[in-house]
C-alpha atoms as one frame of an Amber mdcrd trajectory, in Angstrom:
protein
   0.000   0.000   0.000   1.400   3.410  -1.032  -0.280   6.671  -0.781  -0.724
   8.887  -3.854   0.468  12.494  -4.045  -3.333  13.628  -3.752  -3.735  11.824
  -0.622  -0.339  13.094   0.883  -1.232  16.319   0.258  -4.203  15.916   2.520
  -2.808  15.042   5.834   0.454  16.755   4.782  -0.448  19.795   7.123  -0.120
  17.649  10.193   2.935  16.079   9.937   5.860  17.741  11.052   7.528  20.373
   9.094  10.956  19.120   7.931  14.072  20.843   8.693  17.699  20.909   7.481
  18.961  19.328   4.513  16.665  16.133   3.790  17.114  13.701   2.059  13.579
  12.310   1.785  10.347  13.511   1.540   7.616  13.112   3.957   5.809  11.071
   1.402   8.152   8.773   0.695   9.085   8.501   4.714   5.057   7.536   5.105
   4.848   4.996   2.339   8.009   3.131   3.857   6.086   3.469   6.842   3.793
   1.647   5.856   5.195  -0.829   3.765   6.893  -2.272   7.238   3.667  -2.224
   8.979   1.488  -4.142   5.683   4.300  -6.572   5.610   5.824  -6.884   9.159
   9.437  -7.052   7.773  12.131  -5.624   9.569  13.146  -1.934   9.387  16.971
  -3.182   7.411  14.816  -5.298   4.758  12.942  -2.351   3.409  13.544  -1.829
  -0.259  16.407   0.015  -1.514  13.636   2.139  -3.281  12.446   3.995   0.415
  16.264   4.641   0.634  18.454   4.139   3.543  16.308   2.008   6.507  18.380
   3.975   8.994  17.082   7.245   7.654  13.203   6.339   7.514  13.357   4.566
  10.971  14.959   7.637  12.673  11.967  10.333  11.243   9.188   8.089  12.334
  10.919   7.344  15.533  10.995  11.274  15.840   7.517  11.726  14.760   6.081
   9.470  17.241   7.822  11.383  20.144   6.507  14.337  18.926   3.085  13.449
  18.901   3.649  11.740  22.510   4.960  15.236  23.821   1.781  17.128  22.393
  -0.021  14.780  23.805   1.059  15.193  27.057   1.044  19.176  27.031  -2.156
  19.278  25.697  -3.370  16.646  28.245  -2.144  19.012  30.772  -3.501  21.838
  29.577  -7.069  20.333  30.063
């Protein structure tokens, strides 16, 4: 499963804003994503074609702390 450009560009204003130099884009970080999760392989046996496993493992790992932090503040805020 792979999400289309059309799609991305729907939940694309809740993701994180990326920063620095990048090397992919969000879109291709989410389909990767979800690649591992539809087939339950291991983050090093992704295809060379989401680029480096290290790379794609590290942003989602990033973007699930940062939605556990918000969480929490805005928990706290109630």
């Amino acid at each position: 499963m792979e999400i289309t450009p059309e799609q991305y560009a729907r939940i694309e204003p809740h993701l994180p804003i990326q920063r620095g130099n990048v090397s992919h884009q969000n879109l291709n970080v989410i389909n990767a994503i979800l690649f591992v999760a539809e087939n339950g392989c291991k983050w090093r046996a992704l295809p060379k074609r989401f680029g480096n496993w290290h790379t794609i493992y590290t942003r989602m790992n990033r973007w699930a702390k940062a939605v556990l932090t918000h969480s929490w503040w805005v928990r706290g805020r109630i």
